[in-house]
Biopython code that builds the backbone (N, CA, C, O; Angstrom):
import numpy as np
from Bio.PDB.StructureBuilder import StructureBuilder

atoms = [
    (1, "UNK", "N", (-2.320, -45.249, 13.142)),
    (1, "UNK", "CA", (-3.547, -44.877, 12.479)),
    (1, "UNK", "C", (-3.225, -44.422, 11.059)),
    (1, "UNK", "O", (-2.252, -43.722, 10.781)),
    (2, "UNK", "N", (-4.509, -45.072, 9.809)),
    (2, "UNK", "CA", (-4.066, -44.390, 8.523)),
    (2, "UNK", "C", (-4.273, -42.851, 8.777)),
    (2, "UNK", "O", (-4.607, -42.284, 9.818)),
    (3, "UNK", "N", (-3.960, -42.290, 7.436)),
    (3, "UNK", "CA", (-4.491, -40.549, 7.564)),
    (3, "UNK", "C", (-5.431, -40.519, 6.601)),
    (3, "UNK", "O", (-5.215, -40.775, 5.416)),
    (4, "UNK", "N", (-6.404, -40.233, 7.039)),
    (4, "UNK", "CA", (-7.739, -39.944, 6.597)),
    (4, "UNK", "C", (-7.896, -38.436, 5.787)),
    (4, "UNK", "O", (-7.422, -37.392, 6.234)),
    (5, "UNK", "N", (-8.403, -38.508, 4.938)),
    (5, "UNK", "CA", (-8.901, -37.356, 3.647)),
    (5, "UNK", "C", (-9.820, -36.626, 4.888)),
    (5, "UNK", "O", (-10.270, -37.414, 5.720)),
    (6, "UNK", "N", (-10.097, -35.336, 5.053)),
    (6, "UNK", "CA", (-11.669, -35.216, 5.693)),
    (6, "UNK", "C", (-12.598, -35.289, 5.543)),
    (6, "UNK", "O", (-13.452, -35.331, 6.429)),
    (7, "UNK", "N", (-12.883, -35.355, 3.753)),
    (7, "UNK", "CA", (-13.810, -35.576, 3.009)),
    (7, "UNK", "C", (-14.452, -37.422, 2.972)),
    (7, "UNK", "O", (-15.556, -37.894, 2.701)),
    (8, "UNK", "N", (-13.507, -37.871, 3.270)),
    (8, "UNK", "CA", (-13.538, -39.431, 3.325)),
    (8, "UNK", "C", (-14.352, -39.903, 4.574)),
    (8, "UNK", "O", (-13.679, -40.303, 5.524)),
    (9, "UNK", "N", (-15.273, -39.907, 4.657)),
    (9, "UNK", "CA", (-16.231, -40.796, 5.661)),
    (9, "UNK", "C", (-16.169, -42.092, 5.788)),
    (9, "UNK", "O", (-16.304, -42.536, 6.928)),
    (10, "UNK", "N", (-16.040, -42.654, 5.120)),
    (10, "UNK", "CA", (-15.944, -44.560, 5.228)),
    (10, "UNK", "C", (-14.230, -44.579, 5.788)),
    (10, "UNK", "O", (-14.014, -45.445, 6.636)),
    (11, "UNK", "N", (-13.007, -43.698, 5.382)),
    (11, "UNK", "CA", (-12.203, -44.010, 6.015)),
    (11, "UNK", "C", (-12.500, -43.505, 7.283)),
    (11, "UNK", "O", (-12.780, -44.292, 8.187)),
    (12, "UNK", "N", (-12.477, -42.360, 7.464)),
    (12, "UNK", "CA", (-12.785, -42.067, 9.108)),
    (12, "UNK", "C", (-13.396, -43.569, 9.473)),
    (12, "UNK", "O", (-12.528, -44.439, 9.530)),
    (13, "UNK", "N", (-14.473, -43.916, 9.676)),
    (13, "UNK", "CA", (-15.397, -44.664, 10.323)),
    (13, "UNK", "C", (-15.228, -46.012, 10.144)),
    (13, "UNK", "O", (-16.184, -46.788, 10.156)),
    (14, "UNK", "N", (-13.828, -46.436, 9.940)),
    (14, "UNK", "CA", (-13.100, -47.764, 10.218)),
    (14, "UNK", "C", (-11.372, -47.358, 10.816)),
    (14, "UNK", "O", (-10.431, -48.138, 10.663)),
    (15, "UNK", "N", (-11.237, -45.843, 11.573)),
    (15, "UNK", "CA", (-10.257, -45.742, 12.376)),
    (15, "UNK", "C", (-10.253, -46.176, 13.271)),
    (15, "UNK", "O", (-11.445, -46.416, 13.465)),
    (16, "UNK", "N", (-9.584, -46.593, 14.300)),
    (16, "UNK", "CA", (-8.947, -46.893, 15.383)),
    (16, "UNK", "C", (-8.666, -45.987, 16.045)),
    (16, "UNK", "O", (-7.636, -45.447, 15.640)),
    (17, "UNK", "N", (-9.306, -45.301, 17.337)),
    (17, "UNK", "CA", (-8.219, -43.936, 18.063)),
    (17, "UNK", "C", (-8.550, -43.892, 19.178)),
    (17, "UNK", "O", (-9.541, -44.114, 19.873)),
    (18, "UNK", "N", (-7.124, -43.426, 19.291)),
    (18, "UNK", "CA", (-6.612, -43.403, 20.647)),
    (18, "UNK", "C", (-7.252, -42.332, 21.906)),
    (18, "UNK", "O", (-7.735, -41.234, 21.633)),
    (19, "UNK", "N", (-7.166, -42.801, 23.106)),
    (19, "UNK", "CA", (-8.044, -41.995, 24.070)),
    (19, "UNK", "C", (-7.726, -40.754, 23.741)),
    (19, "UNK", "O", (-8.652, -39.999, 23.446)),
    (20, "UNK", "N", (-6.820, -40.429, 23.724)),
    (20, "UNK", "CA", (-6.349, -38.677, 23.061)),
    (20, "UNK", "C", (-6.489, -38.012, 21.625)),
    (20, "UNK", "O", (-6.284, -36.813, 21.438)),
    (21, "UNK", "N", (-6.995, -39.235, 20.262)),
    (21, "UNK", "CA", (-6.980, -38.462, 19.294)),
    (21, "UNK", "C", (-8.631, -37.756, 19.520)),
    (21, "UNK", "O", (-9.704, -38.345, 19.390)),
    (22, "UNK", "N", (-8.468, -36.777, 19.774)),
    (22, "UNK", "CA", (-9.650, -36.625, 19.565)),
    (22, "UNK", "C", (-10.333, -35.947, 18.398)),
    (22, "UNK", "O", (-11.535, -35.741, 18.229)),
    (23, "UNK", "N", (-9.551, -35.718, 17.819)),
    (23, "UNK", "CA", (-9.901, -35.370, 15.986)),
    (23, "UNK", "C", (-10.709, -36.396, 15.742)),
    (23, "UNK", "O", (-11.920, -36.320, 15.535)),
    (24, "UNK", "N", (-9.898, -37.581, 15.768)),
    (24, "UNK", "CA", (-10.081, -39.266, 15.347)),
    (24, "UNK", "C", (-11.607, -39.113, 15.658)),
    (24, "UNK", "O", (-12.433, -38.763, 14.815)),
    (25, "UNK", "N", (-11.893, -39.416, 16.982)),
    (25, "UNK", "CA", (-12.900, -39.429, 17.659)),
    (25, "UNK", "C", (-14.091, -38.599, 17.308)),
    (25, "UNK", "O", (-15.270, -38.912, 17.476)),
    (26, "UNK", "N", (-13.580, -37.411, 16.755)),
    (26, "UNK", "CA", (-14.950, -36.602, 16.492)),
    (26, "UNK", "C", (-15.211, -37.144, 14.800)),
    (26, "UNK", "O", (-16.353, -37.511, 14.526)),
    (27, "UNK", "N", (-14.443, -37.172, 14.007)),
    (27, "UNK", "CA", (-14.280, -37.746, 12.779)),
    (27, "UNK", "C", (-15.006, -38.599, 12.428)),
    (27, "UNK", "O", (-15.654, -38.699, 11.386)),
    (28, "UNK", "N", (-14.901, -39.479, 13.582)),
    (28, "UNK", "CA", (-15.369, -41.082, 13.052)),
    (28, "UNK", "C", (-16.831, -41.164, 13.709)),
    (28, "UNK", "O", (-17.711, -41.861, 13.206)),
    (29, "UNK", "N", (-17.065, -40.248, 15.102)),
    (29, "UNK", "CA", (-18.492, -40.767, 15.114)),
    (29, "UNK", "C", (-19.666, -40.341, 13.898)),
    (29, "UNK", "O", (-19.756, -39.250, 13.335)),
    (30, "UNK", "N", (-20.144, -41.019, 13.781)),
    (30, "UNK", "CA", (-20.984, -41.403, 12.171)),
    (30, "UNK", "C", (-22.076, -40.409, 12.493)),
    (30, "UNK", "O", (-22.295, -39.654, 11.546)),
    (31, "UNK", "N", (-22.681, -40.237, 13.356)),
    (31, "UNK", "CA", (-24.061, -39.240, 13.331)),
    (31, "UNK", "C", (-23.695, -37.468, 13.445)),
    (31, "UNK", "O", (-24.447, -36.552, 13.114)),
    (32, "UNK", "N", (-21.993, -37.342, 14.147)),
    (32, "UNK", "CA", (-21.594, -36.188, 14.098)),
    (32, "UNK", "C", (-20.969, -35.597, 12.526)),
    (32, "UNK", "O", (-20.956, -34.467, 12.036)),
    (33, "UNK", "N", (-20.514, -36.837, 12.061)),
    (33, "UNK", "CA", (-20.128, -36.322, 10.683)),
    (33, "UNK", "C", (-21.236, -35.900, 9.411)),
    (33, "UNK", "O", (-21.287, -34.900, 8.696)),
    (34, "UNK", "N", (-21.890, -36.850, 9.462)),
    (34, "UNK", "CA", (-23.329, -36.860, 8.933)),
    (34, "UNK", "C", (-23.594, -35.869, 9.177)),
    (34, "UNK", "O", (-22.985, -35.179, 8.359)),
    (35, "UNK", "N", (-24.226, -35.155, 9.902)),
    (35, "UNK", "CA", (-25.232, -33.922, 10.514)),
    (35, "UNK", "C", (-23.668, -32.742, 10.345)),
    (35, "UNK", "O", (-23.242, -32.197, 9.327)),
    (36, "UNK", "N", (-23.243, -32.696, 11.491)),
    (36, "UNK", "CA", (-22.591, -31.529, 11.363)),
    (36, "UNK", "C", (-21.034, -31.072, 9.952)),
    (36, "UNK", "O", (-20.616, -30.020, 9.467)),
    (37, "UNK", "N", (-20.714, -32.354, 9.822)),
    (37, "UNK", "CA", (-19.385, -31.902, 9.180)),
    (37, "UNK", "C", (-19.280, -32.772, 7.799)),
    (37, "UNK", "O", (-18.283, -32.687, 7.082)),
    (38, "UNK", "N", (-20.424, -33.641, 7.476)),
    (38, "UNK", "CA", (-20.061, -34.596, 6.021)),
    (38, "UNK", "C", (-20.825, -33.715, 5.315)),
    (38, "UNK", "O", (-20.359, -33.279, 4.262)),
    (39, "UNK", "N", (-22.151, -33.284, 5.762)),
    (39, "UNK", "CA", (-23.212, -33.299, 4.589)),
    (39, "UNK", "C", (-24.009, -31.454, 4.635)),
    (39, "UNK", "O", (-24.670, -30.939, 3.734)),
    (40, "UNK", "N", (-23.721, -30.976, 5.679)),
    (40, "UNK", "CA", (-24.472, -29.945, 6.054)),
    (40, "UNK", "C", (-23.979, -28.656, 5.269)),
    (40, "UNK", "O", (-22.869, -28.243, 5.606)),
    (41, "UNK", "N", (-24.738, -27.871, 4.136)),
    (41, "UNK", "CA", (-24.746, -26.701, 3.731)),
    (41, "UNK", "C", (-25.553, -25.847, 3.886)),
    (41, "UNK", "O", (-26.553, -26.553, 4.017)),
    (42, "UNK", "N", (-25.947, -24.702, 3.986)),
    (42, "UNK", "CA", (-26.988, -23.577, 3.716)),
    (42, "UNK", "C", (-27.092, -23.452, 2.211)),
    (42, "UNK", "O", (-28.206, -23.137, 1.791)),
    (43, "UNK", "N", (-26.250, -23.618, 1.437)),
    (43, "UNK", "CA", (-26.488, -23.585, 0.016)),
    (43, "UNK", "C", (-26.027, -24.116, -0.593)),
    (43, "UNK", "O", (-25.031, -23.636, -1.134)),
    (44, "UNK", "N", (-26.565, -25.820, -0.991)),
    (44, "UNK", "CA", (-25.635, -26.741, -1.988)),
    (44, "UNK", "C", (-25.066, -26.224, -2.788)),
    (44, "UNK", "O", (-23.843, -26.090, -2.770)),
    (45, "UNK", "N", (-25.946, -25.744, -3.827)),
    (45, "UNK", "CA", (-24.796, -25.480, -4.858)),
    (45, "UNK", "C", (-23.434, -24.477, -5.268)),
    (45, "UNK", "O", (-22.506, -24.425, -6.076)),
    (46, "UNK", "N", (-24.030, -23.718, -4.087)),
    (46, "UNK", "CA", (-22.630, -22.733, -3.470)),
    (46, "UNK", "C", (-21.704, -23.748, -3.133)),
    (46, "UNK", "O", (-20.665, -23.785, -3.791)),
    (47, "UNK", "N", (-21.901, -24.676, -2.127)),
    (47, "UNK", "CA", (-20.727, -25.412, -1.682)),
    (47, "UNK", "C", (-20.138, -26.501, -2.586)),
    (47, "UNK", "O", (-19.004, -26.969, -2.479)),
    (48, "UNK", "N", (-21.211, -26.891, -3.635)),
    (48, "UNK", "CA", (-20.321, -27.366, -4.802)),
    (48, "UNK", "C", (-19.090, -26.226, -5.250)),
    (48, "UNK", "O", (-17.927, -26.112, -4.861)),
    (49, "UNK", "N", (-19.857, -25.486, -6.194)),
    (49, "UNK", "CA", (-18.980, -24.386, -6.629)),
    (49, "UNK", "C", (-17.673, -24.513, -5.818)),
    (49, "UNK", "O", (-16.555, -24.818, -6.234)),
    (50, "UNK", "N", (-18.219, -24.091, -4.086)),
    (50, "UNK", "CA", (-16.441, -23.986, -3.811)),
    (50, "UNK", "C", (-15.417, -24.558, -4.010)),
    (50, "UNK", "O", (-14.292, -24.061, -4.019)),
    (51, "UNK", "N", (-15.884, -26.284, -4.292)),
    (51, "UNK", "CA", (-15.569, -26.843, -4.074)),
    (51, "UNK", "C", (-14.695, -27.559, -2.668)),
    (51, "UNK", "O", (-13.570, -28.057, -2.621)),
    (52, "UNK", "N", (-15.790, -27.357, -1.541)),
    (52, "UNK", "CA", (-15.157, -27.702, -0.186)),
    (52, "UNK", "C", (-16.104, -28.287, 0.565)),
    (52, "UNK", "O", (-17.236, -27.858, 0.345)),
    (53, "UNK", "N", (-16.015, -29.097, 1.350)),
    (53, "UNK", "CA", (-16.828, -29.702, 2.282)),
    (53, "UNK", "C", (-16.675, -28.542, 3.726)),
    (53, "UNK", "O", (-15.832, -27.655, 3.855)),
    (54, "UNK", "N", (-17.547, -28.837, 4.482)),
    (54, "UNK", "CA", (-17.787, -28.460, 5.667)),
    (54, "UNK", "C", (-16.690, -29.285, 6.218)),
    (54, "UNK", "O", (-15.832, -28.672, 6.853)),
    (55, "UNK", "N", (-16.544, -30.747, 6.072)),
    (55, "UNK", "CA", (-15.462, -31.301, 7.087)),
    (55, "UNK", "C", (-13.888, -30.633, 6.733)),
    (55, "UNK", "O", (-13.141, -30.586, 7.711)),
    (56, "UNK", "N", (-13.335, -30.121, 5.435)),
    (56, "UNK", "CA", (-12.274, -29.902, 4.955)),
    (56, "UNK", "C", (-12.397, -28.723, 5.919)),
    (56, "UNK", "O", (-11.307, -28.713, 6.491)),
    (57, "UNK", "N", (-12.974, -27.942, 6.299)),
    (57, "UNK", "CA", (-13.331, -26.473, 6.865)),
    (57, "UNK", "C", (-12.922, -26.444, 8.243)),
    (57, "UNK", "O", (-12.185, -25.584, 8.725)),
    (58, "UNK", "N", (-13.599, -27.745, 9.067)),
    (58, "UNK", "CA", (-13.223, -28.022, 10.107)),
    (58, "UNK", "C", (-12.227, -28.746, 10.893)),
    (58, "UNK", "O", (-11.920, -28.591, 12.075)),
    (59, "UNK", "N", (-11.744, -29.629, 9.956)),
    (59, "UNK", "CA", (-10.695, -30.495, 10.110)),
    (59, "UNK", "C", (-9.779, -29.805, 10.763)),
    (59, "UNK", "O", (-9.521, -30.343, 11.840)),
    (60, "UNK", "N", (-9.106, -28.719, 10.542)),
    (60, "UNK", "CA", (-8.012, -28.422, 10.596)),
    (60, "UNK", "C", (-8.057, -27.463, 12.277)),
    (60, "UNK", "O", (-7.050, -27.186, 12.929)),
    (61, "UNK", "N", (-9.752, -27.049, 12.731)),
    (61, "UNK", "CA", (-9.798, -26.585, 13.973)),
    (61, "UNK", "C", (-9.681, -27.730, 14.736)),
    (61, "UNK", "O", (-9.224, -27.750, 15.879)),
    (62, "UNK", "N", (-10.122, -28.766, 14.067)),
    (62, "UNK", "CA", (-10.454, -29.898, 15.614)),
    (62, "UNK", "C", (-8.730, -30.657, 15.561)),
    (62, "UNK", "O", (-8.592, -31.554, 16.394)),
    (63, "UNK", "N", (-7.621, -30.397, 14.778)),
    (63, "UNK", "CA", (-6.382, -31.112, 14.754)),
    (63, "UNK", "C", (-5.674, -29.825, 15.582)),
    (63, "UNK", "O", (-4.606, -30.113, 16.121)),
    (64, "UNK", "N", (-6.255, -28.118, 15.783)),
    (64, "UNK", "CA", (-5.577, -27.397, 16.386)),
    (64, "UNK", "C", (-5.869, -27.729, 18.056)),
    (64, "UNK", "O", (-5.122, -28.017, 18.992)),
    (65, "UNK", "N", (-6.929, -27.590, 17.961)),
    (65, "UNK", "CA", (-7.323, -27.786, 19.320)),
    (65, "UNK", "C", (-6.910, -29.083, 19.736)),
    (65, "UNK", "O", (-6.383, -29.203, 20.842)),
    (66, "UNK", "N", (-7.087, -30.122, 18.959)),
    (66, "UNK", "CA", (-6.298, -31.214, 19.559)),
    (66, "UNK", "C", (-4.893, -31.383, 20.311)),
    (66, "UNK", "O", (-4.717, -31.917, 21.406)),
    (67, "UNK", "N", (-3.906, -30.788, 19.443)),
    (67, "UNK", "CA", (-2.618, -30.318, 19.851)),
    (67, "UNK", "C", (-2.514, -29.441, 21.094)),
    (67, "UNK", "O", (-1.637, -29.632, 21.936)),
    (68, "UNK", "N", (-3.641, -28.252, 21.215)),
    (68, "UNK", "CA", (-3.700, -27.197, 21.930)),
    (68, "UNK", "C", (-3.767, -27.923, 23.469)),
    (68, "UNK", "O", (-3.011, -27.835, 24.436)),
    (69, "UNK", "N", (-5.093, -28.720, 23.228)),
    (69, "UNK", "CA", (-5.327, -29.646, 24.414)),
    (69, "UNK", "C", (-4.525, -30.718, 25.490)),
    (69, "UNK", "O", (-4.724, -31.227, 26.594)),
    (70, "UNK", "N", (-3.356, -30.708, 24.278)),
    (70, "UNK", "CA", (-2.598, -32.021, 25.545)),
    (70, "UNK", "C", (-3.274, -33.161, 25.809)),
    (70, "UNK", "O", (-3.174, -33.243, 27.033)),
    (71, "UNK", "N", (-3.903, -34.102, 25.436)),
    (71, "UNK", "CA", (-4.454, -34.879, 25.778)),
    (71, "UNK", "C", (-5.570, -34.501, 26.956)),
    (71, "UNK", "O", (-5.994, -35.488, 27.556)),
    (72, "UNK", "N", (-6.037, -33.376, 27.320)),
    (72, "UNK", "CA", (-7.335, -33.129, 28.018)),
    (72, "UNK", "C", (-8.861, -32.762, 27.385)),
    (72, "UNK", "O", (-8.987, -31.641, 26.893)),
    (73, "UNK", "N", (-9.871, -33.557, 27.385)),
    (73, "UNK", "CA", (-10.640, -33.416, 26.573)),
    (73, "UNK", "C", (-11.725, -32.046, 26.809)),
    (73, "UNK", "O", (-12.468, -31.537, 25.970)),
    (74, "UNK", "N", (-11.568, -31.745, 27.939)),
    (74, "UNK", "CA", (-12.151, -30.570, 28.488)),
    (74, "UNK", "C", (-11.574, -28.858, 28.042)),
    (74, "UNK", "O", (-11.999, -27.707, 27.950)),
    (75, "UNK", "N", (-10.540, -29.529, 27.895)),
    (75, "UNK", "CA", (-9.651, -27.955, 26.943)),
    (75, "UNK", "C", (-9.970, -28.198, 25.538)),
    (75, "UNK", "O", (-10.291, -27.125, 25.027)),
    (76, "UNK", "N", (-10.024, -29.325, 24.557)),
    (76, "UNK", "CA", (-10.387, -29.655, 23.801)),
    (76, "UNK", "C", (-11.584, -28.910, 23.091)),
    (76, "UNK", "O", (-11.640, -28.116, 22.152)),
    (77, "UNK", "N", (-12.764, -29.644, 24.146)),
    (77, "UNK", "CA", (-13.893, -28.792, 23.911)),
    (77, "UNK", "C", (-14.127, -27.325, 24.045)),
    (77, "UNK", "O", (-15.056, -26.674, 23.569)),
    (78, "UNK", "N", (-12.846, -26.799, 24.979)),
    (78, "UNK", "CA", (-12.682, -25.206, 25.514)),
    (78, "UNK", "C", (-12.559, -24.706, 24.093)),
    (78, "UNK", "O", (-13.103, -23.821, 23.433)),
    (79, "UNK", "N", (-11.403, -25.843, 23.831)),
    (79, "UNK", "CA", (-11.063, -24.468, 22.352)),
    (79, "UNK", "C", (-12.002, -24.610, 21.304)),
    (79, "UNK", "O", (-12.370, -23.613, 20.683)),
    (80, "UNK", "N", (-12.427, -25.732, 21.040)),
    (80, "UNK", "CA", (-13.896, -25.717, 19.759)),
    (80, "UNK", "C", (-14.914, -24.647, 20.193)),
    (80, "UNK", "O", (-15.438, -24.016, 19.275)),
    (81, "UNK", "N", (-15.388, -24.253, 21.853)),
    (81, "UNK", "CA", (-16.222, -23.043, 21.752)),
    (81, "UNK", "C", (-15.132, -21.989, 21.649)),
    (81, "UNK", "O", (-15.395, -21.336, 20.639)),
    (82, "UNK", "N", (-14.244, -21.611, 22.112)),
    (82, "UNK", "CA", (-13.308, -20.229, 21.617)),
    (82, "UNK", "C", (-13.248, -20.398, 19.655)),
    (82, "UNK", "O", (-13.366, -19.500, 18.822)),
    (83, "UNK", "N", (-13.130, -21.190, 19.541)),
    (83, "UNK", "CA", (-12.966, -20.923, 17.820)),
    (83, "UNK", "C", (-14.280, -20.744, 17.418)),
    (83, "UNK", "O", (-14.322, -20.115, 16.361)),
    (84, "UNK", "N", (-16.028, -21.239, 18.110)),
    (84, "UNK", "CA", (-17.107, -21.229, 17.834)),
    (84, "UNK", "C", (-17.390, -19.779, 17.587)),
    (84, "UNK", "O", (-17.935, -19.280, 16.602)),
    (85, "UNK", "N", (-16.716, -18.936, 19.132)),
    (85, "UNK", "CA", (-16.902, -17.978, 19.318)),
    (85, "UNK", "C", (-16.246, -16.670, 18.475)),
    (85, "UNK", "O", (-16.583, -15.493, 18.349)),
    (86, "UNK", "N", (-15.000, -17.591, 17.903)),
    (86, "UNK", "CA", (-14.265, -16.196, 17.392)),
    (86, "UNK", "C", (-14.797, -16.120, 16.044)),
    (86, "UNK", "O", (-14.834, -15.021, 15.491)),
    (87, "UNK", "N", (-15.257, -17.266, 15.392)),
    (87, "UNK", "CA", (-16.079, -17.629, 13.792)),
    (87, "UNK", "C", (-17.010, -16.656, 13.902)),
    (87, "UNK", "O", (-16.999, -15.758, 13.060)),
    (88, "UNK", "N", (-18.153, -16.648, 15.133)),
    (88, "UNK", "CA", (-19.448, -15.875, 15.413)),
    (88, "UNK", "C", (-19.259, -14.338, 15.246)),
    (88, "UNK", "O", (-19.993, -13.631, 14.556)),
    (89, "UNK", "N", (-18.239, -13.930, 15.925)),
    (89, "UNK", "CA", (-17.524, -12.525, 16.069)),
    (89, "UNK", "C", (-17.290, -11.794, 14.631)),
    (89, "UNK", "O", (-17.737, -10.786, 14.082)),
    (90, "UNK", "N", (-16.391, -12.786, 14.316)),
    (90, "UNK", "CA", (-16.081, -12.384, 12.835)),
    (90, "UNK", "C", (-17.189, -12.063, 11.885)),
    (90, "UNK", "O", (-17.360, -11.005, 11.279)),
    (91, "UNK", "N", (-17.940, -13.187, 11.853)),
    (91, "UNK", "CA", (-19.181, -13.069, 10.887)),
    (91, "UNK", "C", (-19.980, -11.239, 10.889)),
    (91, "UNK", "O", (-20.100, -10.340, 10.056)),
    (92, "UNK", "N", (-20.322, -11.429, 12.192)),
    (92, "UNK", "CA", (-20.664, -10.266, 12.621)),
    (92, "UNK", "C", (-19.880, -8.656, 12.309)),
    (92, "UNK", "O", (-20.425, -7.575, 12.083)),
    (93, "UNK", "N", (-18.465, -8.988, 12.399)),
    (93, "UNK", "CA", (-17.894, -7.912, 11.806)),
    (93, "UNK", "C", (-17.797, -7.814, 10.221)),
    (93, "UNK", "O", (-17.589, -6.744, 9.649)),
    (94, "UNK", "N", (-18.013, -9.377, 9.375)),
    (94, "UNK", "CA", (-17.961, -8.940, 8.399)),
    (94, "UNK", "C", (-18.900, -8.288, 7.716)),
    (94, "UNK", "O", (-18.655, -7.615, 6.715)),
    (95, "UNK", "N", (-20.508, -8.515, 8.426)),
    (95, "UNK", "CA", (-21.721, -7.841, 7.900)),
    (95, "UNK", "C", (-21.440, -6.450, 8.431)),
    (95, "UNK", "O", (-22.061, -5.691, 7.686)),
    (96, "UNK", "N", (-21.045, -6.012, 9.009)),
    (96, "UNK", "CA", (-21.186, -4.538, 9.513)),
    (96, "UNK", "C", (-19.498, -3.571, 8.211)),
    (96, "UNK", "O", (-19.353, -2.479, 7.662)),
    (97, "UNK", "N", (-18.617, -4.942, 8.344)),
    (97, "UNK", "CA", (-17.602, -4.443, 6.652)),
    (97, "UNK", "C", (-18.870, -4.243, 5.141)),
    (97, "UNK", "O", (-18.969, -3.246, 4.425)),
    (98, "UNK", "N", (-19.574, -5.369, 5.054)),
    (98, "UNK", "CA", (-20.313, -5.106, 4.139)),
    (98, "UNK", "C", (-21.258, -3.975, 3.742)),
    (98, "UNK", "O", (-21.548, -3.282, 2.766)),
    (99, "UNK", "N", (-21.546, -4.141, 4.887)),
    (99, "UNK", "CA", (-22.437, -2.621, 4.928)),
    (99, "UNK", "C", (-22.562, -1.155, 4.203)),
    (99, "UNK", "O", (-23.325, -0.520, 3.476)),
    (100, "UNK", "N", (-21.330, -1.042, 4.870)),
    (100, "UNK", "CA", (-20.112, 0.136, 4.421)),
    (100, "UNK", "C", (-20.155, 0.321, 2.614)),
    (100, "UNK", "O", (-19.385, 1.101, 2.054)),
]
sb = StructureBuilder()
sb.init_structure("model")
sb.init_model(0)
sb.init_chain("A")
sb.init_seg("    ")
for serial, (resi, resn, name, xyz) in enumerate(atoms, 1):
    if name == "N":
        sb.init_residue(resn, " ", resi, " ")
    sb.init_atom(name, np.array(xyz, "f"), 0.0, 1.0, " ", f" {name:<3s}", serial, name[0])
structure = sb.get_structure()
């Protein structure tokens, strides 16, 4: 398989992958990237500024959990809600840091 940018949508979505990549797999389906990880901000022009995509953000959970998983897609998905969950947590502690 080439290695794909995360930002790169047209490469994703002429990969090839294997029953186990499942990075690959979440990458390339076209309506998940679209919606959740190509295009989606709460505040464009904040996420210009950062200069970062949502997929650059995520990339790197769905290649942990991939590894984490062993080729099981059910741990896979285990760890995308444990990282869902620990993102949620955090947030929450950081408004209650702000506060202060």
């Amino acid at each position: 398989m080439m290695s794909c940018q995360p930002w790169d949508k047209e490469c994703w979505l002429k990969q090839q992958c294997n029953p186990t990549d499942f990075t690959c797999q979440v990458m390339k389906d076209e309506e998940l990237y679209s919606y959740l990880i190509g295009s989606f901000c709460r505040d464009p022009p904040a996420c210009t500024q950062r200069g970062r995509l949502p997929s650059e953000l995520l990339y790197p959970i769905f290649e942990a959990c991939e590894q984490e998983s062993a080729g099981d897609p059910e741990r896979f998905l285990n760890c995308i809600l444990d990282m869902r969950d620990l993102i949620y947590e955090s947030l929450n502690h950081v408004k209650e840091v702000l506060k202060k």
